[in-house]
N, C-alpha and C positions, 0 to 999 in steps of 0.2 A: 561842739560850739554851744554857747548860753542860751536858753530860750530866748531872748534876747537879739537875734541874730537878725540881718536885714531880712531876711525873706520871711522872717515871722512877722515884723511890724509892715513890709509892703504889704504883704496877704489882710494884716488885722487892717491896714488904713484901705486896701482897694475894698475892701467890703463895704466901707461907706460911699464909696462911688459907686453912679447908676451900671446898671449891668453892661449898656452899652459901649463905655467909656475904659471901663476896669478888664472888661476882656480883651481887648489889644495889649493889655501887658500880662495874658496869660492866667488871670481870678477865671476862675469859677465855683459860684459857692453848691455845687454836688457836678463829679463827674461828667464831662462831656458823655453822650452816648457812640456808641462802637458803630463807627463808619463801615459802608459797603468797601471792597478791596477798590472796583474801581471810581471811587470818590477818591479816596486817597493817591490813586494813580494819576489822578484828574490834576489834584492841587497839588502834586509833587513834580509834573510835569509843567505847570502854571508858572510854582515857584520858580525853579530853578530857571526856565526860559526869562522872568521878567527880572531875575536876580542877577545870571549875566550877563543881558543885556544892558541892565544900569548902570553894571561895572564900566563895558568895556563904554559904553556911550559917555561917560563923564572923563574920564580918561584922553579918547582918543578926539573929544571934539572941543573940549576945554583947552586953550592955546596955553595957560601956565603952565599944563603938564608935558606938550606937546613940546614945550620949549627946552625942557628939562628932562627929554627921552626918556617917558617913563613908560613902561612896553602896556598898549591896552590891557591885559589884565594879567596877573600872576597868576601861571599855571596851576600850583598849588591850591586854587580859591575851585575849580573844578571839580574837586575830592569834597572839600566844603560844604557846596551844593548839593550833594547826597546826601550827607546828613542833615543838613540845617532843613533842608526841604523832603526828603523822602524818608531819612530815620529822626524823625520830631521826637521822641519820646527818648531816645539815647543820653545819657548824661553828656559822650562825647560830643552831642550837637546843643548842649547848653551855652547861653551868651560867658558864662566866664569859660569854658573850653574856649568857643572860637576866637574872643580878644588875648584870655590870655596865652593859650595856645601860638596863634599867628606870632603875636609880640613878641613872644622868648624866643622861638624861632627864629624870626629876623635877626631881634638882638644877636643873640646866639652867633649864625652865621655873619652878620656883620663881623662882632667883636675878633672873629677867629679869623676871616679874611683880612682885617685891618693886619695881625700881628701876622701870617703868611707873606704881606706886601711888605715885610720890613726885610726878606732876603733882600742878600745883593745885588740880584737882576732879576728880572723879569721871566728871561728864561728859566731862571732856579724856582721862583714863582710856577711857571705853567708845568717843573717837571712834577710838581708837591700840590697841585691844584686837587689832585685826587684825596691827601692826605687832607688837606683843609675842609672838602663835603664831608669827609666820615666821620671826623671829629664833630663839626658844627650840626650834624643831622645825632650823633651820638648822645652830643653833650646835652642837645635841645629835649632829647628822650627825657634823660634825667632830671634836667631841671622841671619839666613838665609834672613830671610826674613827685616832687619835692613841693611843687607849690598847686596840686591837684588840678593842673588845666591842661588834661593828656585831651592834644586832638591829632588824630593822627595825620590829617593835611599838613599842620605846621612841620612835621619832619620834612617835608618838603618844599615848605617854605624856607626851612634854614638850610638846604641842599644847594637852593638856588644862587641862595647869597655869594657863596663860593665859585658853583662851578658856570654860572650865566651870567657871560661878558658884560648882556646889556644892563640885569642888575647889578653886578660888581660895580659899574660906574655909576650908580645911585650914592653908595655911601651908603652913611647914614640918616641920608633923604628917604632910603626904602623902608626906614620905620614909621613916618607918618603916612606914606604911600599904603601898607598892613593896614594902620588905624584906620583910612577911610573906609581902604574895600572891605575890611568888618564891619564897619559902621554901615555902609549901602548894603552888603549882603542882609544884615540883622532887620534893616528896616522892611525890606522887603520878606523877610521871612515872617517878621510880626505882622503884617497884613495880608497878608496870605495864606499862612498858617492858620490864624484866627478867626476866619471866615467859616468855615468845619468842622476845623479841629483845634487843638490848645497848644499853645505855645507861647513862652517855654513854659516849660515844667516846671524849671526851677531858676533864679537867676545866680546864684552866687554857692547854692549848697541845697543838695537833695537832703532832702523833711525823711527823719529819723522812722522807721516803723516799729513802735511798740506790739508785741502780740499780745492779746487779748488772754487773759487767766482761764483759767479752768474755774469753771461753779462747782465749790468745794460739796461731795455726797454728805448731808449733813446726818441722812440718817434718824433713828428713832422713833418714837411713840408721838413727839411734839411737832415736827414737821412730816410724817409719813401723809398725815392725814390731808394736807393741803398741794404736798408737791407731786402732782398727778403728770402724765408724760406732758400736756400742754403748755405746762409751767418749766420743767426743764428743757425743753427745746428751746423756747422764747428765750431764754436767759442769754447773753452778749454782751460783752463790752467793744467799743471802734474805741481806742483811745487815740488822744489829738498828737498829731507825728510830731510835736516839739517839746513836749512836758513828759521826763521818768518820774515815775513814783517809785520810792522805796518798799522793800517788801514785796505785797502783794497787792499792797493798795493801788487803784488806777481810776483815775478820773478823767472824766472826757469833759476838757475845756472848753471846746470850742462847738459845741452842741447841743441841742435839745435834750433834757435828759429828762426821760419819764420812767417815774417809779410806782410800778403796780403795789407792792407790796413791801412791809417791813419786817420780815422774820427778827426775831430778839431770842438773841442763842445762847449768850452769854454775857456778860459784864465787859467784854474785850472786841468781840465780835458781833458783826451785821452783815447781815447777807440780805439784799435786794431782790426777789423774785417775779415773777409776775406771777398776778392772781385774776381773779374775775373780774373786779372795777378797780380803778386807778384812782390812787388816796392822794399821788406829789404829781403834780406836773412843772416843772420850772423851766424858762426859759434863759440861757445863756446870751447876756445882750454885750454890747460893746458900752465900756466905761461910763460915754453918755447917755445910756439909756435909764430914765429915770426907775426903771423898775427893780434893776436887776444890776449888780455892779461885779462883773470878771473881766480880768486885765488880757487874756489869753484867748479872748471868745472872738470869732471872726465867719464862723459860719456854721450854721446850723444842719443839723439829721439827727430824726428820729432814733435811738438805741434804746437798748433796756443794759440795764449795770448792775456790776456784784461788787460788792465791798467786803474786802476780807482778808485780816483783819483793820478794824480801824484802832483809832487811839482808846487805852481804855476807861470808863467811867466818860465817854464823848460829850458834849454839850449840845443837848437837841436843837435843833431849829425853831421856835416857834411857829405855833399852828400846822407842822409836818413830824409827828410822831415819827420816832427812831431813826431821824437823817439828823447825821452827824455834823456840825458845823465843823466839825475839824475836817471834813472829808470835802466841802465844799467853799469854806470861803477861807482857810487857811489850808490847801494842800501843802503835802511834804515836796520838793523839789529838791532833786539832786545837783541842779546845776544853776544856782541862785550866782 
Protein backbone atom coordinates (compact mmCIF):
# COMPACT_ATOMS: atom_id res chain seq x y z
CA UNK A 1 0.00 0.00 0.00
CA UNK A 2 1.23 3.85 -0.79
CA UNK A 3 2.75 5.83 2.10
CA UNK A 4 -0.27 7.47 1.65
CA UNK A 5 -2.39 4.95 3.37
CA UNK A 6 -5.15 5.77 6.04
CA UNK A 7 -3.35 4.73 9.02
CA UNK A 8 -0.36 6.80 7.94
CA UNK A 9 -2.36 10.19 7.78
CA UNK A 10 -4.64 9.22 11.05
CA UNK A 11 -1.19 8.64 12.92
CA UNK A 12 0.41 12.17 11.13
CA UNK A 13 -3.19 14.14 12.07
CA UNK A 14 -3.62 12.31 15.77
CA UNK A 15 -0.23 13.70 16.53
CA UNK A 16 -1.60 17.10 16.48
CA UNK A 17 -4.22 16.18 19.02
CA UNK A 18 -3.67 16.52 22.88
CA UNK A 19 -2.23 13.13 24.11
CA UNK A 20 -5.35 12.70 26.14
CA UNK A 21 -7.87 12.82 23.29
CA UNK A 22 -5.64 10.85 20.44
CA UNK A 23 -5.00 7.87 22.76
CA UNK A 24 -8.42 6.43 22.68
CA UNK A 25 -7.89 5.90 18.97
CA UNK A 26 -4.75 4.05 19.67
CA UNK A 27 -1.52 7.16 18.99
CA UNK A 28 1.13 6.95 20.98
CA UNK A 29 3.99 9.09 20.06
CA UNK A 30 6.84 6.32 21.75
CA UNK A 31 5.84 2.90 22.93
CA UNK A 32 3.44 2.30 25.67
CA UNK A 33 5.55 0.53 28.50
CA UNK A 34 5.44 -3.34 29.10
CA UNK A 35 2.66 -4.08 31.68
CA UNK A 36 2.86 -6.44 34.80
CA UNK A 37 1.09 -9.96 33.51
CA UNK A 38 -1.47 -9.38 36.12
CA UNK A 39 -2.54 -5.80 34.93
CA UNK A 40 -3.25 -7.16 31.76
CA UNK A 41 -5.17 -10.05 33.31
CA UNK A 42 -7.03 -7.31 35.19
CA UNK A 43 -8.13 -5.29 31.86
CA UNK A 44 -8.81 -8.41 29.94
CA UNK A 45 -11.01 -9.69 32.45
CA UNK A 46 -12.65 -5.76 32.73
CA UNK A 47 -12.94 -5.92 28.95
CA UNK A 48 -14.56 -8.76 28.03
CA UNK A 49 -17.11 -8.81 31.22
CA UNK A 50 -18.28 -4.94 30.21
CA UNK A 51 -18.14 -5.92 26.38
CA UNK A 52 -20.69 -8.74 26.82
CA UNK A 53 -22.54 -7.30 29.01
CA UNK A 54 -23.23 -4.31 26.54
CA UNK A 55 -24.00 -6.72 23.93
CA UNK A 56 -26.44 -8.72 25.48
CA UNK A 57 -28.11 -5.66 27.54
CA UNK A 58 -28.90 -3.69 24.33
CA UNK A 59 -30.24 -6.56 22.67
CA UNK A 60 -32.27 -8.24 25.05
CA UNK A 61 -33.87 -4.94 26.69
CA UNK A 62 -34.42 -2.82 23.66
CA UNK A 63 -38.13 -3.78 22.59
CA UNK A 64 -37.10 -3.33 18.45
CA UNK A 65 -34.97 -6.17 18.70
CA UNK A 66 -37.10 -8.00 21.17
CA UNK A 67 -39.79 -7.72 18.46
CA UNK A 68 -37.82 -9.05 15.78
CA UNK A 69 -36.28 -12.30 17.83
CA UNK A 70 -32.90 -11.42 17.58
CA UNK A 71 -31.21 -13.94 20.20
CA UNK A 72 -29.31 -11.63 22.94
CA UNK A 73 -25.98 -12.21 21.69
CA UNK A 74 -24.28 -14.16 18.79
CA UNK A 75 -22.35 -17.02 20.14
CA UNK A 76 -19.61 -16.31 17.82
CA UNK A 77 -18.98 -12.58 19.39
CA UNK A 78 -17.54 -14.94 22.64
CA UNK A 79 -14.39 -16.14 20.64
CA UNK A 80 -14.26 -12.21 19.75
CA UNK A 81 -13.74 -11.29 23.24
CA UNK A 82 -10.48 -12.97 23.71
CA UNK A 83 -9.00 -11.43 21.29
CA UNK A 84 -10.37 -7.94 21.13
CA UNK A 85 -9.81 -7.90 25.02
CA UNK A 86 -6.99 -10.36 25.99
CA UNK A 87 -4.81 -10.77 22.63
CA UNK A 88 -4.76 -6.66 21.83
CA UNK A 89 -1.73 -6.91 20.05
CA UNK A 90 -2.85 -9.71 17.34
CA UNK A 91 -3.48 -8.48 13.81
CA UNK A 92 -6.52 -10.84 14.18
CA UNK A 93 -7.99 -8.62 16.97
CA UNK A 94 -7.49 -5.49 14.64
CA UNK A 95 -10.89 -3.29 13.94
CA UNK A 96 -10.69 -4.22 10.13
CA UNK A 97 -10.39 -8.21 11.16
CA UNK A 98 -13.34 -7.97 13.64
CA UNK A 99 -15.87 -5.72 11.15
CA UNK A 100 -14.80 -7.18 8.28
CA UNK A 101 -14.25 -10.54 9.40
CA UNK A 102 -18.00 -10.83 11.23
CA UNK A 103 -19.58 -9.18 7.90
CA UNK A 104 -18.19 -11.63 5.23
CA UNK A 105 -19.09 -14.25 7.55
CA UNK A 106 -22.63 -13.31 7.96
CA UNK A 107 -22.78 -12.33 4.41
CA UNK A 108 -21.24 -15.54 3.65
CA UNK A 109 -23.58 -17.71 5.45
CA UNK A 110 -26.74 -15.74 4.69
CA UNK A 111 -26.04 -15.78 0.98
CA UNK A 112 -25.54 -19.82 1.09
CA UNK A 113 -28.64 -20.39 3.38
CA UNK A 114 -30.83 -18.07 1.16
CA UNK A 115 -29.85 -20.59 -2.09
CA UNK A 116 -30.20 -24.02 0.34
CA UNK A 117 -34.03 -22.55 1.01
CA UNK A 118 -34.63 -22.76 -2.81
CA UNK A 119 -34.93 -26.89 -2.38
CA UNK A 120 -38.19 -28.12 -2.78
CA UNK A 121 -39.06 -28.77 0.74
CA UNK A 122 -38.17 -28.16 3.80
CA UNK A 123 -37.49 -31.45 4.65
CA UNK A 124 -34.73 -31.57 1.64
CA UNK A 125 -33.59 -28.34 3.24
CA UNK A 126 -33.01 -29.82 6.96
CA UNK A 127 -31.37 -33.24 5.16
CA UNK A 128 -28.55 -30.64 3.40
CA UNK A 129 -28.63 -28.21 6.42
CA UNK A 130 -25.06 -29.77 7.14
CA UNK A 131 -23.94 -29.21 3.63
CA UNK A 132 -24.99 -25.43 3.71
CA UNK A 133 -22.50 -24.82 7.48
CA UNK A 134 -19.37 -26.33 5.51
CA UNK A 135 -19.73 -24.53 2.63
CA UNK A 136 -20.81 -20.94 4.29
CA UNK A 137 -17.88 -21.52 7.22
CA UNK A 138 -15.55 -22.81 4.15
CA UNK A 139 -16.25 -20.13 1.66
CA UNK A 140 -16.18 -17.27 4.73
CA UNK A 141 -12.38 -18.80 5.24
CA UNK A 142 -11.49 -17.88 1.85
CA UNK A 143 -13.06 -14.76 1.28
CA UNK A 144 -11.36 -13.62 4.53
CA UNK A 145 -8.53 -14.32 3.87
CA UNK A 146 -8.76 -12.62 -0.16
CA UNK A 147 -9.73 -9.31 1.33
CA UNK A 148 -7.03 -9.64 4.55
CA UNK A 149 -9.86 -9.59 7.59
CA UNK A 150 -9.08 -13.37 8.67
CA UNK A 151 -10.85 -13.43 12.14
CA UNK A 152 -11.32 -16.57 13.20
CA UNK A 153 -14.80 -15.85 15.40
CA UNK A 154 -16.28 -15.01 12.01
CA UNK A 155 -16.08 -18.67 10.78
CA UNK A 156 -18.45 -19.08 13.25
CA UNK A 157 -20.31 -16.55 12.63
CA UNK A 158 -20.96 -17.76 9.11
CA UNK A 159 -21.71 -21.48 10.68
CA UNK A 160 -24.62 -20.00 12.53
CA UNK A 161 -26.34 -18.49 9.70
CA UNK A 162 -27.03 -22.00 8.38
CA UNK A 163 -27.19 -24.34 11.07
CA UNK A 164 -29.39 -21.81 13.98
CA UNK A 165 -32.95 -21.85 13.52
CA UNK A 166 -33.26 -18.72 15.62
CA UNK A 167 -30.82 -16.89 13.22
CA UNK A 168 -31.87 -18.51 9.93
CA UNK A 169 -35.12 -16.46 10.54
CA UNK A 170 -33.10 -13.19 10.73
CA UNK A 171 -32.43 -13.22 7.03
CA UNK A 172 -30.73 -10.65 6.06
CA UNK A 173 -31.56 -8.68 9.20
CA UNK A 174 -28.48 -10.67 10.75
CA UNK A 175 -26.16 -8.31 8.91
CA UNK A 176 -26.93 -5.16 10.56
CA UNK A 177 -27.47 -7.29 13.79
CA UNK A 178 -23.00 -8.22 13.15
CA UNK A 179 -22.54 -4.33 12.48
CA UNK A 180 -23.74 -3.38 15.94
CA UNK A 181 -22.31 -6.10 18.14
CA UNK A 182 -18.96 -5.02 16.30
CA UNK A 183 -19.59 -1.62 16.76
CA UNK A 184 -20.42 -2.21 20.80
CA UNK A 185 -17.83 -4.87 21.20
CA UNK A 186 -15.12 -2.07 19.44
CA UNK A 187 -16.35 0.65 21.63
CA UNK A 188 -15.80 -0.97 24.55
CA UNK A 189 -12.59 -2.49 23.72
CA UNK A 190 -11.10 1.25 22.80
CA UNK A 191 -11.86 2.28 26.45
CA UNK A 192 -10.59 -0.17 27.99
CA UNK A 193 -7.99 -1.20 26.19
CA UNK A 194 -6.65 2.40 26.34
CA UNK A 195 -6.59 2.89 29.90
CA UNK A 196 -2.91 0.62 30.15
CA UNK A 197 -2.49 -0.42 27.39
CA UNK A 198 -2.89 0.42 23.30
CA UNK A 199 -5.29 -0.27 21.22
CA UNK A 200 -5.54 -0.96 18.30
CA UNK A 201 -2.49 -1.30 16.81
CA UNK A 202 -3.46 -0.66 13.62
CA UNK A 203 -6.86 0.14 12.12
CA UNK A 204 -6.97 -0.72 8.54
CA UNK A 205 -3.22 -2.22 7.71
CA UNK A 206 -0.03 -3.06 10.01
CA UNK A 207 2.97 -0.32 9.40
CA UNK A 208 5.61 -2.13 7.09
CA UNK A 209 9.03 -2.74 9.22
CA UNK A 210 12.07 -1.61 7.47
CA UNK A 211 15.42 -3.12 8.95
CA UNK A 212 18.01 -0.90 9.72
CA UNK A 213 21.52 -1.24 7.21
CA UNK A 214 24.53 -2.17 8.47
CA UNK A 215 27.27 0.83 8.98
CA UNK A 216 29.42 0.02 6.12
CA UNK A 217 33.50 -0.88 7.71
CA UNK A 218 34.91 2.04 6.09
CA UNK A 219 38.33 1.26 6.82
CA UNK A 220 41.80 3.08 6.24
CA UNK A 221 44.28 5.65 7.31
CA UNK A 222 41.30 8.72 6.96
CA UNK A 223 38.69 7.27 9.11
CA UNK A 224 40.64 4.62 11.46
CA UNK A 225 41.73 7.49 13.36
CA UNK A 226 38.17 8.91 14.45
CA UNK A 227 36.02 5.62 14.41
CA UNK A 228 37.09 4.31 18.01
CA UNK A 229 34.53 1.43 19.53
CA UNK A 230 32.13 4.31 20.99
CA UNK A 231 31.50 5.74 17.67
CA UNK A 232 30.59 2.27 16.02
CA UNK A 233 28.32 1.02 18.50
CA UNK A 234 26.29 4.35 18.61
CA UNK A 235 25.65 4.12 15.00
CA UNK A 236 21.65 3.03 14.20
CA UNK A 237 19.05 3.73 12.03
CA UNK A 238 14.80 3.23 13.32
CA UNK A 239 13.55 3.95 9.99
CA UNK A 240 9.78 5.12 9.79
CA UNK A 241 7.56 1.83 9.11
CA UNK A 242 5.80 3.70 5.94
CA UNK A 243 8.58 5.11 3.78
CA UNK A 244 11.21 2.26 1.47
CA UNK A 245 14.20 3.87 0.35
CA UNK A 246 15.90 2.50 -2.70
CA UNK A 247 19.29 1.11 -2.42
CA UNK A 248 20.81 1.52 0.90
CA UNK A 249 19.67 4.83 1.37
CA UNK A 250 17.13 5.07 4.55
CA UNK A 251 15.79 7.85 6.20
CA UNK A 252 13.88 8.24 9.33
CA UNK A 253 10.90 10.53 8.55
CA UNK A 254 9.17 10.80 11.21
CA UNK A 255 11.93 11.61 13.96
CA UNK A 256 14.34 13.42 15.55
CA UNK A 257 17.43 12.96 13.62
CA UNK A 258 20.79 14.03 15.30
CA UNK A 259 24.02 13.98 13.45
CA UNK A 260 27.15 13.83 15.38
CA UNK A 261 29.36 13.72 12.59
CA UNK A 262 30.00 14.02 8.71
CA UNK A 263 32.53 11.58 7.48
CA UNK A 264 33.21 12.76 3.43
CA UNK A 265 34.45 9.46 1.92
CA UNK A 266 33.86 10.08 -1.53
CA UNK A 267 32.17 12.21 -4.24
CA UNK A 268 29.14 9.51 -4.01
CA UNK A 269 29.17 8.75 -0.49
CA UNK A 270 28.26 9.81 3.32
CA UNK A 271 28.48 8.11 6.13
CA UNK A 272 26.89 9.84 9.40
CA UNK A 273 28.78 8.67 12.61
CA UNK A 274 28.87 9.77 15.82
CA UNK A 275 31.57 11.68 17.26
CA UNK A 276 32.42 13.72 20.35
CA UNK A 277 30.10 16.92 19.97
CA UNK A 278 27.13 17.28 17.72
CA UNK A 279 27.55 19.71 14.63
CA UNK A 280 23.32 18.85 13.09
CA UNK A 281 20.58 18.55 15.21
CA UNK A 282 17.20 18.80 13.26
CA UNK A 283 13.94 18.41 14.16
CA UNK A 284 11.32 16.54 12.11
CA UNK A 285 8.00 18.84 12.48
CA UNK A 286 4.59 18.36 10.99
CA UNK A 287 3.90 20.59 7.65
CA UNK A 288 2.65 23.46 10.00
CA UNK A 289 5.53 23.77 11.80
CA UNK A 290 7.12 26.90 10.92
CA UNK A 291 10.62 25.66 11.26
CA UNK A 292 10.92 22.58 9.67
CA UNK A 293 8.59 21.40 6.73
CA UNK A 294 8.38 17.08 6.24
CA UNK A 295 5.04 15.72 4.97
CA UNK A 296 5.75 12.12 6.57
CA UNK A 297 6.77 13.44 10.22
CA UNK A 298 4.41 12.52 12.99
CA UNK A 299 6.41 11.65 15.93
CA UNK A 300 9.52 12.01 17.21
CA UNK A 301 12.86 9.81 18.92
CA UNK A 302 16.07 10.31 19.32
CA UNK A 303 18.44 7.88 16.69
CA UNK A 304 21.64 8.39 15.18
CA UNK A 305 21.69 7.55 11.05
CA UNK A 306 23.95 6.25 8.24
CA UNK A 307 23.59 7.31 4.79
CA UNK A 308 25.08 5.05 2.29
CA UNK A 309 25.21 5.77 -0.54
CA UNK A 310 23.56 9.10 -1.25
CA UNK A 311 23.04 10.82 -4.73
CA UNK A 312 26.43 11.77 -6.11
CA UNK A 313 28.11 15.29 -6.17
CA UNK A 314 24.75 15.97 -3.33
CA UNK A 315 23.64 19.48 -2.71
CA UNK A 316 24.64 20.52 0.91
CA UNK A 317 22.24 22.02 3.31
CA UNK A 318 23.20 25.21 4.13
CA UNK A 319 24.93 25.89 7.49
CA UNK A 320 25.07 21.76 8.12
CA UNK A 321 28.35 20.67 6.19
CA UNK A 322 27.94 17.35 4.39
CA UNK A 323 24.15 16.64 4.86
CA UNK A 324 22.81 16.08 1.74
CA UNK A 325 19.46 17.80 0.64
CA UNK A 326 18.89 14.99 -1.35
CA UNK A 327 18.79 12.70 1.41
CA UNK A 328 16.42 14.83 3.45
CA UNK A 329 14.13 17.05 1.81
CA UNK A 330 13.67 15.17 -1.47
CA UNK A 331 14.14 11.38 -0.40
CA UNK A 332 13.91 8.61 -3.09
CA UNK A 333 10.44 6.69 -2.51
CA UNK A 334 9.45 3.64 -3.83
CA UNK A 335 5.83 3.89 -3.57
CA UNK A 336 5.06 7.53 -4.80
Amino acid sequence: MSAYSFDHWQQYYLAEWPAWASRWLGYRATPPPKRPEYIIWLWSFIGAFCGISLIQAVFEQAQYFIDRGVPPIIASYGATAVLIYGAIDAPLAQPRALFGGHFIGGLTGVCITKLFHLLPTEQRFQDLVWLAGSLSCALSVVFMQMTATTHPPAGATALLAAVNPEIRDLGWYYLPVILLTSTLALVVAILVNNIQRRYPVFWFQPAVSIPAPVAPDLGGPETDSIQDDSERNATKVNSADHIKMKGEVRYLMSARLIVHNVLKTSASTNVMTSAAKPLVRLLCRPPSHPTYHCPFAYECHPVYATFAPLMSDPTNIPNYPGLARSAVVNPIREDY
